[in-house]
KOLGU-4560 file (N, C-alpha, C; in nm, 3 decimals, padded with zeros to 5 digits):
<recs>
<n_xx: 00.664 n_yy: 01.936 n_zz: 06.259 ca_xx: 00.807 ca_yy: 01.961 ca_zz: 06.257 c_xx: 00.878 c_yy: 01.869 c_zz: 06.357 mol: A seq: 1 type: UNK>
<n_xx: 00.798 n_yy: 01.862 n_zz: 06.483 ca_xx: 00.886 ca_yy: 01.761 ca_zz: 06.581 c_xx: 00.861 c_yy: 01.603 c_zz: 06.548 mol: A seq: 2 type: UNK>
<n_xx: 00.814 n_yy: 01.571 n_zz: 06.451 ca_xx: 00.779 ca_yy: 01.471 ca_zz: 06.390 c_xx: 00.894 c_yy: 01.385 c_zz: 06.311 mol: A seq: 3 type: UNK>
<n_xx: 00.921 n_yy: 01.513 n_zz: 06.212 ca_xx: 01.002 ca_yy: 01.494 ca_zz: 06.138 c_xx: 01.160 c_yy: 01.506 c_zz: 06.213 mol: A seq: 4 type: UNK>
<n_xx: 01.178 n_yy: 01.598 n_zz: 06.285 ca_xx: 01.282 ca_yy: 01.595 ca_zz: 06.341 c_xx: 01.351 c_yy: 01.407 c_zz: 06.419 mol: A seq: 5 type: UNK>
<n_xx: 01.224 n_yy: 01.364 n_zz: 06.514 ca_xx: 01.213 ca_yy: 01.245 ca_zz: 06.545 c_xx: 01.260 c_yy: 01.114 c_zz: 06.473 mol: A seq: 6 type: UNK>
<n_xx: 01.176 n_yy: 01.147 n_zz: 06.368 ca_xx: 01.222 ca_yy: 01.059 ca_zz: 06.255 c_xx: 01.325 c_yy: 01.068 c_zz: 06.167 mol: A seq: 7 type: UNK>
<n_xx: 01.390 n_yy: 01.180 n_zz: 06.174 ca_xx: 01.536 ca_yy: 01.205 ca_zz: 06.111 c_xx: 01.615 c_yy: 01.141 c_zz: 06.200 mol: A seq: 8 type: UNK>
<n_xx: 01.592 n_yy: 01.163 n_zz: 06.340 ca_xx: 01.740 ca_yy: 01.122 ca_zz: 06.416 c_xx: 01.743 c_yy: 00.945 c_zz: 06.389 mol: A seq: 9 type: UNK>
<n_xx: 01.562 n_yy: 00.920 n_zz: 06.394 ca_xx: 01.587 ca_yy: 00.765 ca_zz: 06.396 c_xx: 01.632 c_yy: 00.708 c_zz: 06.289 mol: A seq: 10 type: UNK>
<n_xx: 01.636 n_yy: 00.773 n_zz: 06.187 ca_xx: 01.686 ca_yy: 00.712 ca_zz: 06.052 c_xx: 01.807 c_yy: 00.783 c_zz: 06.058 mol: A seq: 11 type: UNK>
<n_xx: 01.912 n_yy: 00.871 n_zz: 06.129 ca_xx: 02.021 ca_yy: 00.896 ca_zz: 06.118 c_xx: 02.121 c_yy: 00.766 c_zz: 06.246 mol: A seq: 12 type: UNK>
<n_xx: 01.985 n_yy: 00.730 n_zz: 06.356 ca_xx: 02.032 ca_yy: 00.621 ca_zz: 06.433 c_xx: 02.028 c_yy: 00.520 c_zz: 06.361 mol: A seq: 13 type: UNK>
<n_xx: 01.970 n_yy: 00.498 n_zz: 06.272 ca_xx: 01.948 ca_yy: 00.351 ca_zz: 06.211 c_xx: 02.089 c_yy: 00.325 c_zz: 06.086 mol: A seq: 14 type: UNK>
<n_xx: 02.090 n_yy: 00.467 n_zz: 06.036 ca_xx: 02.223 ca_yy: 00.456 ca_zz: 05.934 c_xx: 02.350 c_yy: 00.443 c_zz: 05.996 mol: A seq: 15 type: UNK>
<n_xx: 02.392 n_yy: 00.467 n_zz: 06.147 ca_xx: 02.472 ca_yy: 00.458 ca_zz: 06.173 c_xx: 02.488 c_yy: 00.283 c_zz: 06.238 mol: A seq: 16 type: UNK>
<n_xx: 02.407 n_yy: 00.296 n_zz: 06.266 ca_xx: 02.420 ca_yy: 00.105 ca_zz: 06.305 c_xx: 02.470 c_yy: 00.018 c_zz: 06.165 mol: A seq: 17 type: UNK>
<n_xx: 02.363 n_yy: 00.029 n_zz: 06.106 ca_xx: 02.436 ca_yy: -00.016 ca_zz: 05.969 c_xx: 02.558 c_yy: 00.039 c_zz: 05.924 mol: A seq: 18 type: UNK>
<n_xx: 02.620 n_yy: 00.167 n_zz: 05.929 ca_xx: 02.756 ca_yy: 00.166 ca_zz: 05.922 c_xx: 02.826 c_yy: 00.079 c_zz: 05.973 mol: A seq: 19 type: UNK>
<n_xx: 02.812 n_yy: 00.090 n_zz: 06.106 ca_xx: 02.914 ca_yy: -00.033 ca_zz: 06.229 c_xx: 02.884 c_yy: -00.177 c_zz: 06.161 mol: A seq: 20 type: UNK>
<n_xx: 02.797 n_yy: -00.209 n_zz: 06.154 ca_xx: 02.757 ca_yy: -00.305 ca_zz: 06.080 c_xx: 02.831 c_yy: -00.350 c_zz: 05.967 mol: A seq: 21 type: UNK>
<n_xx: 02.853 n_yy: -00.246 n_zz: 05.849 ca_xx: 02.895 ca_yy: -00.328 ca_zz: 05.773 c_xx: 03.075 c_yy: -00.302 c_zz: 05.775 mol: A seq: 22 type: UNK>
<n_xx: 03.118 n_yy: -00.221 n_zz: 05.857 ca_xx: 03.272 ca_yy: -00.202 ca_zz: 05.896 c_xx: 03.261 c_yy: -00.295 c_zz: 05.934 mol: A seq: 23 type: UNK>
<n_xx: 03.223 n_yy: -00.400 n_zz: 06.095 ca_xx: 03.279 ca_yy: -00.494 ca_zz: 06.104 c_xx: 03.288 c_yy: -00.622 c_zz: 06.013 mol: A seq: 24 type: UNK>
<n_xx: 03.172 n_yy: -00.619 n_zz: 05.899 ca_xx: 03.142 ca_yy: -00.699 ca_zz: 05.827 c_xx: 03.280 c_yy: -00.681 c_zz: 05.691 mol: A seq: 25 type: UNK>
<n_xx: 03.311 n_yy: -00.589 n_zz: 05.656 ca_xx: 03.465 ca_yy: -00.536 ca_zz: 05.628 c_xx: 03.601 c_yy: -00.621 c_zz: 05.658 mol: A seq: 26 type: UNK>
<n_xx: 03.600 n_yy: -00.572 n_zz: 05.782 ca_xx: 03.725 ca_yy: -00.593 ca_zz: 05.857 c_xx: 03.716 c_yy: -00.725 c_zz: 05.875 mol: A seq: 27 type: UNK>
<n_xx: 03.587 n_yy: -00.840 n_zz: 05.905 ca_xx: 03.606 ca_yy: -00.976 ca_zz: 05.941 c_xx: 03.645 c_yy: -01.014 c_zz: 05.783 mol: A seq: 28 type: UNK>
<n_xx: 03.599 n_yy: -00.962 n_zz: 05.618 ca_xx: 03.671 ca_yy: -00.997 ca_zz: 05.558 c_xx: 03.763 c_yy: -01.001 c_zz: 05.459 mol: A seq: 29 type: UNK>
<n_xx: 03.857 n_yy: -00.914 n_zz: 05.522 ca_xx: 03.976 ca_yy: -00.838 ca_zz: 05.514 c_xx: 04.061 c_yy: -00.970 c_zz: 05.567 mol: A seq: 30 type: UNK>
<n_xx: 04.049 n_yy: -00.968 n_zz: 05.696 ca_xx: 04.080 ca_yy: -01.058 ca_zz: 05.760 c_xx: 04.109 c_yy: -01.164 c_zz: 05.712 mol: A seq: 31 type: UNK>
<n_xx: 03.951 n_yy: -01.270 n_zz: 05.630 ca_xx: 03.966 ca_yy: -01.375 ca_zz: 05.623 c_xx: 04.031 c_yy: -01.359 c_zz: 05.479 mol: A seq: 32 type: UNK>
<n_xx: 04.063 n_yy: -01.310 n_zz: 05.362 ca_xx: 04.116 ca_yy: -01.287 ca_zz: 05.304 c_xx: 04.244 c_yy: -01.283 c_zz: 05.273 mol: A seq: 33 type: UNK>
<n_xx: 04.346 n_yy: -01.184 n_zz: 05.391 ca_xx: 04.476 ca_yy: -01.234 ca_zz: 05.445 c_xx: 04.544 c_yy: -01.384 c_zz: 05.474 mol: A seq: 34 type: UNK>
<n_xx: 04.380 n_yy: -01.395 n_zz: 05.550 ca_xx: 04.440 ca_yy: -01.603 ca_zz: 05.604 c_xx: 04.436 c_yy: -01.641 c_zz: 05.453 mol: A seq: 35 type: UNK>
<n_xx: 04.387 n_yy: -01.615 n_zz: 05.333 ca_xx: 04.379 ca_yy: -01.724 ca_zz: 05.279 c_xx: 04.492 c_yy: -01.699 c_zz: 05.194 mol: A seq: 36 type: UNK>
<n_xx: 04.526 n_yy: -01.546 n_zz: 05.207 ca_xx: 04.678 ca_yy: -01.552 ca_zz: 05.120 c_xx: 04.802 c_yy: -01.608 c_zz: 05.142 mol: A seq: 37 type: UNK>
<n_xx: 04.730 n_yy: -01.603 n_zz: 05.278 ca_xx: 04.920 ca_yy: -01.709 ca_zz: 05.374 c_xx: 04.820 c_yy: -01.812 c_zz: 05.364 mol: A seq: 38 type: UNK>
<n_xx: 04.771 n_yy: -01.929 n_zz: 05.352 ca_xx: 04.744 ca_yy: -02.056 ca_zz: 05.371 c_xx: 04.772 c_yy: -02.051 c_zz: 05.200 mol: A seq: 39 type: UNK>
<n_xx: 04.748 n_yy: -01.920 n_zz: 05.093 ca_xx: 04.779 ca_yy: -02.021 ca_zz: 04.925 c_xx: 04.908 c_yy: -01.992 c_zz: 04.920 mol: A seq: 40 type: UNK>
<n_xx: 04.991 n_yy: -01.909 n_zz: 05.012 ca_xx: 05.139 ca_yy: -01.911 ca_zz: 05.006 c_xx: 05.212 c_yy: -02.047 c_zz: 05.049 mol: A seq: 41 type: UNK>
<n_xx: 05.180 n_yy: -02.072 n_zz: 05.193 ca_xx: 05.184 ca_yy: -02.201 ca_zz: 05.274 c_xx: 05.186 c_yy: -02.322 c_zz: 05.165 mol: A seq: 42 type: UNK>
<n_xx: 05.086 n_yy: -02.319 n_zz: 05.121 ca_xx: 05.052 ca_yy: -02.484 ca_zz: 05.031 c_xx: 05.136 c_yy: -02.443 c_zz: 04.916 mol: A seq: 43 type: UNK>
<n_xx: 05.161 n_yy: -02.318 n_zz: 04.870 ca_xx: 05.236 ca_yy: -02.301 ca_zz: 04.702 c_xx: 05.362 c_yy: -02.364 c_zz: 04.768 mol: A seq: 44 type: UNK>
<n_xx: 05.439 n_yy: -02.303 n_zz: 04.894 ca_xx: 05.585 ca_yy: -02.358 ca_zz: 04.928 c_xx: 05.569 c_yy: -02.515 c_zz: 04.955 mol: A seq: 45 type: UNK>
<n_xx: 05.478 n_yy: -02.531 n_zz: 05.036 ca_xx: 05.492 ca_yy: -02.701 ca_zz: 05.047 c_xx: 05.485 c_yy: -02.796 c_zz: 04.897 mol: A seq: 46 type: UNK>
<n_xx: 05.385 n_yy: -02.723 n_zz: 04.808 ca_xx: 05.383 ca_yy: -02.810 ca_zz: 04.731 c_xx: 05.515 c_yy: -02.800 c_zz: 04.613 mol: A seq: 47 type: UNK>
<n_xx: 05.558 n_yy: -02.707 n_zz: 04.631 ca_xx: 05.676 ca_yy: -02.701 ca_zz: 04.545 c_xx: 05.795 c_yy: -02.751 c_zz: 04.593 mol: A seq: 48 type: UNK>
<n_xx: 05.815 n_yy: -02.768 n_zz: 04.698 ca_xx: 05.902 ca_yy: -02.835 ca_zz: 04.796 c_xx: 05.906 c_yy: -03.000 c_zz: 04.734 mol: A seq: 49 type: UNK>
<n_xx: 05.749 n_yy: -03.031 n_zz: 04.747 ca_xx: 05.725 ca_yy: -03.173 ca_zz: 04.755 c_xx: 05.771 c_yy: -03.207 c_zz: 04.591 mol: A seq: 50 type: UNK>
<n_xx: 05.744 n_yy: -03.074 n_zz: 04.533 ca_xx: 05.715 ca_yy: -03.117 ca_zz: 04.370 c_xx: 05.878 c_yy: -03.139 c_zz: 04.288 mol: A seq: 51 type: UNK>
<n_xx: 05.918 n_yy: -03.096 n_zz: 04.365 ca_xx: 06.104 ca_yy: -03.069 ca_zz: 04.275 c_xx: 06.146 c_yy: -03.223 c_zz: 04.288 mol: A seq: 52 type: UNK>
<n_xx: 06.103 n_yy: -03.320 n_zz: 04.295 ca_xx: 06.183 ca_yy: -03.451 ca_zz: 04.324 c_xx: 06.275 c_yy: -03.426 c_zz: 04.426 mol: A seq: 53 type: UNK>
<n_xx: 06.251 n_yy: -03.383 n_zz: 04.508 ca_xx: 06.336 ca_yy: -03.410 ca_zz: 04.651 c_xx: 06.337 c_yy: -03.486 c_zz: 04.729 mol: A seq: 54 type: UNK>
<n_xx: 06.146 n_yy: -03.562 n_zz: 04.717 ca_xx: 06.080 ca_yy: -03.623 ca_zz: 04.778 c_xx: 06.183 c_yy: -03.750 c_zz: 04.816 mol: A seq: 55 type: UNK>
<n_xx: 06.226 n_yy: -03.799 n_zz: 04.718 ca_xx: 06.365 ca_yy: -03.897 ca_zz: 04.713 c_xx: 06.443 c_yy: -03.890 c_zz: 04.830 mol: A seq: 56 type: UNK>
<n_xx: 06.506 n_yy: -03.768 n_zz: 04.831 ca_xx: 06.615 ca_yy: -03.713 ca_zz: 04.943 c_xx: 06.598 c_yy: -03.693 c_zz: 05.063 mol: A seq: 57 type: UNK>
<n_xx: 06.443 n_yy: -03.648 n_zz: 05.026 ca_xx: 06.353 ca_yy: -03.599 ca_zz: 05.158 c_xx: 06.344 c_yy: -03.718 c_zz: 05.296 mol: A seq: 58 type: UNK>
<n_xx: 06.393 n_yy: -03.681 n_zz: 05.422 ca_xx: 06.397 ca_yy: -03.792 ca_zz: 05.517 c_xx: 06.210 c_yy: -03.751 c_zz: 05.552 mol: A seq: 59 type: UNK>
<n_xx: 06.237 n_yy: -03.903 n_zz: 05.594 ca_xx: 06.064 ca_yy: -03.919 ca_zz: 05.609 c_xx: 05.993 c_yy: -03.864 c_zz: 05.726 mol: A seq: 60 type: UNK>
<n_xx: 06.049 n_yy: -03.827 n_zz: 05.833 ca_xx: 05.997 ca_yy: -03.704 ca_zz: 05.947 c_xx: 05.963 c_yy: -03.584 c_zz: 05.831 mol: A seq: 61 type: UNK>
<n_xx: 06.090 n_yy: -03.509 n_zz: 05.760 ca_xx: 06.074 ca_yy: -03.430 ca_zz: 05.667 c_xx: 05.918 c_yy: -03.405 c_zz: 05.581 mol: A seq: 62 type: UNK>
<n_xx: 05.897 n_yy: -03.525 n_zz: 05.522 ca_xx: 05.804 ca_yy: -03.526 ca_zz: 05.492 c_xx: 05.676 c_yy: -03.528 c_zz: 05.509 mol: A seq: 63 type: UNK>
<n_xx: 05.628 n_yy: -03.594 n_zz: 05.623 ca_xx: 05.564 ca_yy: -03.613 ca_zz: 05.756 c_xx: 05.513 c_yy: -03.464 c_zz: 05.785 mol: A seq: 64 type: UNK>
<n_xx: 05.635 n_yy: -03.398 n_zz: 05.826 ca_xx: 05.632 ca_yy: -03.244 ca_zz: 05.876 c_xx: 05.595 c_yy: -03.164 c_zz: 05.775 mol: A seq: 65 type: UNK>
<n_xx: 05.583 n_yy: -03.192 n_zz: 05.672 ca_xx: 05.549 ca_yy: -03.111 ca_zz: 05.515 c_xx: 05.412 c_yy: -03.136 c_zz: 05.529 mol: A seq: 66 type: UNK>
<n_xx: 05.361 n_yy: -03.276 n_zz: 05.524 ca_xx: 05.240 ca_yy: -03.307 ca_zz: 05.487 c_xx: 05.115 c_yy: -03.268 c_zz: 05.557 mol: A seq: 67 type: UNK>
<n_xx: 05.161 n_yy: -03.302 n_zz: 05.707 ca_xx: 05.130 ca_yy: -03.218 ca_zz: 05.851 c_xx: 05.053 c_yy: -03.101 c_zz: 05.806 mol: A seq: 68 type: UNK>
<n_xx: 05.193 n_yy: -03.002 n_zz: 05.749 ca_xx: 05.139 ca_yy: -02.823 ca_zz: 05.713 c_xx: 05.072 c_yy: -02.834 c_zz: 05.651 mol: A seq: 69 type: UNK>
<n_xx: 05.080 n_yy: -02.881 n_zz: 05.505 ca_xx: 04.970 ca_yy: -02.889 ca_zz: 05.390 c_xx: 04.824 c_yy: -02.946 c_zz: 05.441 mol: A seq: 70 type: UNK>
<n_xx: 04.812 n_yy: -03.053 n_zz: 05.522 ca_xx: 04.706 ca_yy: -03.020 ca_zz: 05.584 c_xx: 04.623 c_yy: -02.934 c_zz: 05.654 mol: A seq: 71 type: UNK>
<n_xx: 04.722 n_yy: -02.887 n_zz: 05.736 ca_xx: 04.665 ca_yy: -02.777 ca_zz: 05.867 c_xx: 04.605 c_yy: -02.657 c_zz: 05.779 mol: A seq: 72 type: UNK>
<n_xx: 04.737 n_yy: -02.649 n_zz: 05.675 ca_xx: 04.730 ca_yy: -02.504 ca_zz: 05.608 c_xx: 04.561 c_yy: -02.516 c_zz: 05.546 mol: A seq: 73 type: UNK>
<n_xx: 04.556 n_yy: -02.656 n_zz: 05.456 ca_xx: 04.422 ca_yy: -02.699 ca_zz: 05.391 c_xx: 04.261 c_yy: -02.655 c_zz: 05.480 mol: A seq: 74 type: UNK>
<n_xx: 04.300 n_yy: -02.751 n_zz: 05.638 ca_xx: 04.219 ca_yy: -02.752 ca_zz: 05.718 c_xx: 04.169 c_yy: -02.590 c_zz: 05.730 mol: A seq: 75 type: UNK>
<n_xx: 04.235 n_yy: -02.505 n_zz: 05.771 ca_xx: 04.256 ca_yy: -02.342 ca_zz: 05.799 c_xx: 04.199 c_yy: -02.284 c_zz: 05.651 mol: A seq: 76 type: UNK>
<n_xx: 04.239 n_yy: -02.307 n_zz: 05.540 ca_xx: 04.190 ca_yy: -02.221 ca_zz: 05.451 c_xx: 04.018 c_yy: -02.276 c_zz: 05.419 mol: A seq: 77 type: UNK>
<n_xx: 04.002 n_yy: -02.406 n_zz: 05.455 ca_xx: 03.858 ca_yy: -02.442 ca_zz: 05.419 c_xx: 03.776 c_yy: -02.347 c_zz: 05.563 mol: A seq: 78 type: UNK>
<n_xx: 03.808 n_yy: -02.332 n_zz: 05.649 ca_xx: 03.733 ca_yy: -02.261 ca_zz: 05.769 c_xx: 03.758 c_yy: -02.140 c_zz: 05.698 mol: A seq: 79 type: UNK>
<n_xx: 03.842 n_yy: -02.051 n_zz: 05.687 ca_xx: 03.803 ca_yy: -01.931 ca_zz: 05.624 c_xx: 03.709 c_yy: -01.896 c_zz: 05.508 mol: A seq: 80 type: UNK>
<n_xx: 03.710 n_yy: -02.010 n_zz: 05.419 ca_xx: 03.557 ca_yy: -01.991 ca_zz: 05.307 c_xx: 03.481 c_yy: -02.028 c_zz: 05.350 mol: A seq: 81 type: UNK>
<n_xx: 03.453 n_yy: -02.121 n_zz: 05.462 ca_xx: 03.323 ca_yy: -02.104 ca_zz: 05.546 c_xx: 03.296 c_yy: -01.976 c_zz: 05.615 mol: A seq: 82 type: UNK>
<n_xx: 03.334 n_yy: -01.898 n_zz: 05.636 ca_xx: 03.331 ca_yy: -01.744 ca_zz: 05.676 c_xx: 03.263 c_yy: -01.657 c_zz: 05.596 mol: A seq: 83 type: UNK>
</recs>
């Protein structure tokens, strides 16, 4: 009986680690999930920005500063699917 008791708690210790376990495994991707909805929001506005023929009108810092984001945003969403 004290056997079994022993071995219940350790397999009730062991299920709870793996709980924590896979909550944080959860929440990190929850997380990375979010980033990638604002980085496909980010690139949908830049690229629609770029896409309307404005590009014309567009002063070239302007653009610069567009291209900038669409990178960063790019750079940032490829690190989150490495996750």
């Amino acid at each position: 009986m004290h056997t079994d008791l022993k071995s219940l708690r350790d397999q009730a210790r062991d299920l709870q680690l793996g709980i924590e376990s896979v909550s944080a495994e959860m929440e990190a991707y929850e997380n990375n999930i979010a980033g990638i909805q604002e980085c496909a929001l980010t690139l949908q506005k830049c690229i629609r920005i770029i896409g309307n023929n404005r590009v014309a009108a567009m002063a070239a810092k302007d653009q610069r500063k567009i291209m900038a984001q669409m990178e960063d945003t790019a750079n940032e969403l490829v690190e989150l699917l490495k996750r």
